[in-house]
C-alpha positions as CSV (number, residue, x, y, z in Angstrom):
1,X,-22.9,47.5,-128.2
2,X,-25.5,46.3,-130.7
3,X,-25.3,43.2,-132.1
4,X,-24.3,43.2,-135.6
5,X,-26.0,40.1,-136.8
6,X,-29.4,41.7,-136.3
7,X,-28.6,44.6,-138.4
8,X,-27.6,42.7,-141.6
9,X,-30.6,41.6,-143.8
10,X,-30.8,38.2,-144.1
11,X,-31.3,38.8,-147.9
12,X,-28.2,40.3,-148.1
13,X,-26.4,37.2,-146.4
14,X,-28.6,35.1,-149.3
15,X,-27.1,36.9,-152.1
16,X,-23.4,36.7,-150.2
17,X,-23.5,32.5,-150.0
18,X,-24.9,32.2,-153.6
19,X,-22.3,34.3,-155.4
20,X,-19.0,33.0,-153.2
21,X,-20.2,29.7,-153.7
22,X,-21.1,30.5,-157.5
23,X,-17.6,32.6,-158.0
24,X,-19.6,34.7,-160.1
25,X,-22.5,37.7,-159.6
26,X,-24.1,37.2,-162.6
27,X,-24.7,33.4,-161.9
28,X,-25.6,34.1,-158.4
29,X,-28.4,36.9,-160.1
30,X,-29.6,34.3,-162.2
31,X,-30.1,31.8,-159.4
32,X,-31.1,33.8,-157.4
33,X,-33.6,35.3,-160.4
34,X,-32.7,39.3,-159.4
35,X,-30.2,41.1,-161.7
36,X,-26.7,41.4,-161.3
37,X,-26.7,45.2,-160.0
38,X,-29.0,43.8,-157.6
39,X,-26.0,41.5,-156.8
40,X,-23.3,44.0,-156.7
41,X,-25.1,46.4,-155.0
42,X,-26.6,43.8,-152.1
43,X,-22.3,42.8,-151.6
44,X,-21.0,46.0,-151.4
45,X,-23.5,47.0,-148.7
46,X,-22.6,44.0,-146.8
47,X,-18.9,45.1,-147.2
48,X,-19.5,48.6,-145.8
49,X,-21.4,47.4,-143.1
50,X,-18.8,45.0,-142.1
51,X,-16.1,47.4,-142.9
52,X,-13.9,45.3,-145.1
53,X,-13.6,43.4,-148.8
54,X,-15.6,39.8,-148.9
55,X,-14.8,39.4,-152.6
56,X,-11.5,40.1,-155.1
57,X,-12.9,41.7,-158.0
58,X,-11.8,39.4,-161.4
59,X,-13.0,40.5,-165.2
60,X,-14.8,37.2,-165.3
61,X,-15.3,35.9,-162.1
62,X,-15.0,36.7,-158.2
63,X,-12.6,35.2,-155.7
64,X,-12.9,35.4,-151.9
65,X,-11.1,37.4,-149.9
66,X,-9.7,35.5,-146.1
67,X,-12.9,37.3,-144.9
68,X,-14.8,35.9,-147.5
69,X,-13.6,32.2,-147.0
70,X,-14.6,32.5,-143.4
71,X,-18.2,34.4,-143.6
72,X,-18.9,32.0,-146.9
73,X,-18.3,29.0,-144.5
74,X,-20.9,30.0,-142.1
75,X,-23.4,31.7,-144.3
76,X,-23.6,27.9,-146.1
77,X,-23.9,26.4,-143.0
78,X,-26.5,28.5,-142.2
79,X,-28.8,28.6,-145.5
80,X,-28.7,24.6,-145.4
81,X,-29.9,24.9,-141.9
82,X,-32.3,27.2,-142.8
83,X,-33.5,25.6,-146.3
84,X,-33.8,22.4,-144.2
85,X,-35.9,23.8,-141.4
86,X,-38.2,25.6,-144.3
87,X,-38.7,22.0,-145.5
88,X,-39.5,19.9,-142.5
89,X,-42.1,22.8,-141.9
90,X,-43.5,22.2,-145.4
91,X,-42.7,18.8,-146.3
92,X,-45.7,16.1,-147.4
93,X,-45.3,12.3,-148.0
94,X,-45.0,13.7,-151.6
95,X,-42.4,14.9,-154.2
96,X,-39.6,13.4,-155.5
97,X,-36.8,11.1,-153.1
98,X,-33.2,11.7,-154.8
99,X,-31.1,8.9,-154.6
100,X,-27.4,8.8,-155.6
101,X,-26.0,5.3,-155.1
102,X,-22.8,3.2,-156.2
103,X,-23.9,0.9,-159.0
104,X,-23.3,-2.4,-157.5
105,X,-25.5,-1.6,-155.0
106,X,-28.2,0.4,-156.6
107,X,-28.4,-1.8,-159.3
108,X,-28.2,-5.3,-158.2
109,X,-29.3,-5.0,-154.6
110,X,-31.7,-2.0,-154.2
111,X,-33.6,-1.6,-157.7
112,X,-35.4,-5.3,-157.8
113,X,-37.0,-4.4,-154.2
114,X,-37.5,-0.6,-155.1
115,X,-41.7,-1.6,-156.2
116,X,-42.2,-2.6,-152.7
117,X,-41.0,0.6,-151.4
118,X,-43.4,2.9,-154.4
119,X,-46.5,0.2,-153.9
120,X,-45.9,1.4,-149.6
121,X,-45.3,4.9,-150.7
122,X,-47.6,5.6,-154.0
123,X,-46.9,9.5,-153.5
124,X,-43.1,9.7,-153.6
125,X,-41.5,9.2,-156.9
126,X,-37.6,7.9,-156.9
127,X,-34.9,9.1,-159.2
128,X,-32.0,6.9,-158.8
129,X,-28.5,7.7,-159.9
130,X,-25.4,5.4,-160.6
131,X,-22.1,7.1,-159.9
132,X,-18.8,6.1,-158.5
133,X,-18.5,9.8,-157.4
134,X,-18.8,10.7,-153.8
135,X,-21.5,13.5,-153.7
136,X,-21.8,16.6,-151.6
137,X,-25.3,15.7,-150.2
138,X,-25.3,19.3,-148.8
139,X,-24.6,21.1,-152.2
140,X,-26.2,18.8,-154.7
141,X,-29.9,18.2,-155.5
142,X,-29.7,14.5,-153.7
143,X,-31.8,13.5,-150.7
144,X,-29.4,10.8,-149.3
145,X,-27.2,8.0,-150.5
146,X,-26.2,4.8,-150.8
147,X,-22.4,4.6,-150.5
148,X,-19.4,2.5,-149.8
149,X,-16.7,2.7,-147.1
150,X,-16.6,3.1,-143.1
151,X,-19.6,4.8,-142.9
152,X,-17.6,8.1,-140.9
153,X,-18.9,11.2,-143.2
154,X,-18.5,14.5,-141.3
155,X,-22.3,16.0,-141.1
156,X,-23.7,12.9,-141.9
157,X,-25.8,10.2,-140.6
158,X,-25.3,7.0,-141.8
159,X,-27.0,3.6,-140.9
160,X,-25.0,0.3,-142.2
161,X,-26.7,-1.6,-144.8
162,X,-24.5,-4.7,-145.9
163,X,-20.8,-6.0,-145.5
164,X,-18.4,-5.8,-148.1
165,X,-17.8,-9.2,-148.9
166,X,-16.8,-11.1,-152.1
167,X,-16.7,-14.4,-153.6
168,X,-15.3,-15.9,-156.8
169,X,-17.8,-16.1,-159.5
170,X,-17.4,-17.0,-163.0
171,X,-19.6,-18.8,-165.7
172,X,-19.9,-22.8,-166.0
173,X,-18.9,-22.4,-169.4
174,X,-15.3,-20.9,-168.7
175,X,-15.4,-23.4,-165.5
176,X,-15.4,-26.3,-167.7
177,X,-12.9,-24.5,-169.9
178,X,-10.8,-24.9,-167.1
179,X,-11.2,-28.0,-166.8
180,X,-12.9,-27.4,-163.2
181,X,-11.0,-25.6,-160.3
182,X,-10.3,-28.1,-158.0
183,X,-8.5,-25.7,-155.1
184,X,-8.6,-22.2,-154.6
185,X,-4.6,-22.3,-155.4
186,X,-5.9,-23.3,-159.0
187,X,-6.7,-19.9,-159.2
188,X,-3.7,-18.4,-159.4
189,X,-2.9,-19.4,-162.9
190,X,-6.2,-18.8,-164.2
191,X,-8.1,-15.5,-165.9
192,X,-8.6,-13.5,-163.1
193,X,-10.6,-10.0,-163.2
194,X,-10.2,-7.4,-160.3
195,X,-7.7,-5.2,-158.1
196,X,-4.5,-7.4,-157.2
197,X,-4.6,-6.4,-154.1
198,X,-8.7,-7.4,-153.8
199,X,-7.3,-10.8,-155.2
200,X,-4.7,-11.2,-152.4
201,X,-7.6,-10.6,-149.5
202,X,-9.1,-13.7,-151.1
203,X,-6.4,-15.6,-151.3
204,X,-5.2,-14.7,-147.9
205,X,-8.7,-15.9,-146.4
206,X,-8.4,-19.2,-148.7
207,X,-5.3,-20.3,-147.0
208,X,-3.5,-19.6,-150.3
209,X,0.4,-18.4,-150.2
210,X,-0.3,-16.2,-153.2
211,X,4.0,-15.2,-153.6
212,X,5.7,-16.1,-156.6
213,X,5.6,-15.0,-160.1
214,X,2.1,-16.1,-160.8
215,X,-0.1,-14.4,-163.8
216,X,-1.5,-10.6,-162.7
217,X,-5.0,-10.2,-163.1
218,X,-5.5,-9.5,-166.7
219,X,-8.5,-6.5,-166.2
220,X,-9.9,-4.5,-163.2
221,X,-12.8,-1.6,-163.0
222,X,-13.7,1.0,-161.1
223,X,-17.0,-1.1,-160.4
224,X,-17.4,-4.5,-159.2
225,X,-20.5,-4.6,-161.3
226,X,-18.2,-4.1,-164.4
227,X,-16.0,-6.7,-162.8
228,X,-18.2,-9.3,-162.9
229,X,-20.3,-8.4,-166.2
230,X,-16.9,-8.9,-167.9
231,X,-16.9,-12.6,-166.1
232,X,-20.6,-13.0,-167.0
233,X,-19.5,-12.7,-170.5
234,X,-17.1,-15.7,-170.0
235,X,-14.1,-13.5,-170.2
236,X,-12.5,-14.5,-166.8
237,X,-13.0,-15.2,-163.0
238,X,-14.0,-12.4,-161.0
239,X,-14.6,-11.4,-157.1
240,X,-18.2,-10.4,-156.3
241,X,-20.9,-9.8,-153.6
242,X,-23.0,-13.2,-153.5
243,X,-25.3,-10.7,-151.9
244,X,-25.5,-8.5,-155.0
245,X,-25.2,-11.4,-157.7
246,X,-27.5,-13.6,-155.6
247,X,-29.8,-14.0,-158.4
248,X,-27.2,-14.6,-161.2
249,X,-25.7,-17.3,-159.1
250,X,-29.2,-18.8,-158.1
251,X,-30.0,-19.0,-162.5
252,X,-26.9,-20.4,-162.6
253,X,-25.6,-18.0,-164.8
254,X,-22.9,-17.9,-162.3
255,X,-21.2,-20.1,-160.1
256,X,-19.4,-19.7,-157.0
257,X,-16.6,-22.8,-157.0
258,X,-15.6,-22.4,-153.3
259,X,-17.7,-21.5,-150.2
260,X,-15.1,-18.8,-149.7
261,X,-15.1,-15.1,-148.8
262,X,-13.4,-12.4,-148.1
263,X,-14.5,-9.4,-145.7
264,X,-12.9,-6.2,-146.6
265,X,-14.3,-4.1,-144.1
266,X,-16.6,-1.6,-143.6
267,X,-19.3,-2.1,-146.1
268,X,-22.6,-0.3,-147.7
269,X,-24.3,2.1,-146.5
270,X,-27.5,4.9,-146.1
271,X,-26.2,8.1,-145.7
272,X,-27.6,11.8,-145.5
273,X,-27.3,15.1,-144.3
274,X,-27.8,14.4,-139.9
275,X,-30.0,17.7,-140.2
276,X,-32.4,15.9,-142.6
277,X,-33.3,13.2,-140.5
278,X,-37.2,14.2,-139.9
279,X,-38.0,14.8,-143.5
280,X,-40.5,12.9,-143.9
281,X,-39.5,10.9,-147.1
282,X,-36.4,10.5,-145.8
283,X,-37.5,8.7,-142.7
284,X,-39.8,6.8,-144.5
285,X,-37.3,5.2,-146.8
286,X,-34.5,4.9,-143.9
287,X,-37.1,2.8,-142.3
288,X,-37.8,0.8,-145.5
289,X,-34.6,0.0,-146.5
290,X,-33.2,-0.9,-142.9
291,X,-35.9,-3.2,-142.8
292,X,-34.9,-4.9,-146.4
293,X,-31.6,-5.3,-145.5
294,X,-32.4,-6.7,-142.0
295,X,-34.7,-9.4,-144.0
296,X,-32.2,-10.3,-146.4
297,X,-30.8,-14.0,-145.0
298,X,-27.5,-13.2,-147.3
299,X,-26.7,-9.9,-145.5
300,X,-27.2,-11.7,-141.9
301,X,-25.4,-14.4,-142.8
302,X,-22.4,-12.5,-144.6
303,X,-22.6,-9.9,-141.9
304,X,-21.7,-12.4,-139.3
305,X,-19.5,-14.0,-141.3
């Protein structure tokens, strides 16, 4: 029996991922820069040859049949195995390196240091993007990311970068509001910015019994950076990295009032597709930034901490 795979053109199997993933042949036709007969034509081939419907026919769109939803699957596996194979072959120490990375991180942590990693790579530009969204490294036009969590991504490969750990920081301005903050149980009745439940970690690894009708925080974000801009503007106390805010708190802008912190688990780190591993300016930044956070005396020390 012959095998069926050879006999379908691999065009054809191009056209079939593009429109099931675009819901639409006339988007797939103008990715794909043919025209939408071309489209049209190239499916219903591929449905005669494999003797039954890949695509429900809709005035505006296209929806996938349970034949469909199974040969989309592979073909998507496949063309990201393929497009990534075309680019190790072709890929120079040049271009652009797509970063998508949680804002704490990119911006307090990662962007300072980022000249050292252009001055060792001149040839590789670096467009960075803030986002609290998780992004689908496989369908979206990043090269890797920096992310938050327990580093377990199914497809991905992903190299720890820095605990999660947080501190109380606030201003010396609203500390002397205060009228100081002379033990961590002071806390509970003053301004406090962030989760609850990120407040009773800290508490918990203070010693503090944190029951009891005590004051809610009066403001939490879906960023810690936002968290602790609010504080910087003398608006409250609020839990941060001392790793991210390193140099706030060494200007003295902030102030840390207890030599306390709070491990959350998991942490920060360097993820990207496990297929994309030898591209070049991939590996050259993995290497870079592994060796920036294994320099850092805050991460060691908070790592171990």
């Amino acid at each position: 029996m012959p095998d069926i795979l050879a006999t379908l053109p691999l065009s054809a199997i191009r056209i079939f991922e593009a429109a099931a993933r675009l819901k639409s042949f006339t988007r797939a036709a103008d990715e794909l820069g043919v025209s939408q007969a071309a489209v049209s034509w190239q499916v219903k081939a591929l449905e005669q040859r494999l003797d039954q419907p890949l695509f429900v026919r809709l005035p505006r769109e296209v929806t996938l049949t349970p034949a469909g939803e199974r040969l989309s699957r592979a073909a998507s596996e496949a063309m990201s195995v393929l497009r990534t194979a075309v680019s190790d072959l072709v890929d120079t120490e040049e271009g652009v390196l797509s970063i998508t990375t949680v804002q704490s991180v990119g911006g307090h942590w990662l962007a300072p240091r980022l000249g050292g990693f252009q001055i060792a790579h001149p040839r590789i530009a670096v467009r960075l993007d803030a986002s609290s969204r998780v992004v689908d490294l496989h369908r979206e036009p990043f090269d890797l990311a920096l992310r938050a969590g327990s580093g377990d991504w199914p497809g991905m490969e992903a190299h720890f970068l820095i605990p999660s750990a947080q501190t109380v920081l606030c201003t010396p301005d609203l500390l002397a509001r205060l009228g100081g903050l002379a033990t961590p149980a002071d806390l509970l009745h003053a301004p406090r910015i962030g989760a609850p439940e990120f407040w009773a970690a800290w508490f918990e690894a203070a010693g503090v019994d944190a029951r009891g009708d005590h004051p809610p925080p009066r403001l939490s974000a879906d960023a810690q950076a936002l968290e602790v801009a609010t504080a910087l503007a003398g608006q409250g106390v609020a839990l941060g990295s001392p790793i991210f805010f390193a140099q706030e708190i060494a200007q003295g802008r902030l102030i840390a009032p207890f030599d306390i912190t709070a491990n959350y688990g998991g942490g920060y780190w360097l993820a990207y597709p496990a297929e994309r591993r030898r591209v070049r300016k991939i590996a050259a930044f993995r290497d870079w930034i592994l060796d920036q956070a294994a320099s850092d005396p805050l991460v060691g020390r908070y790592r171990t901490s």
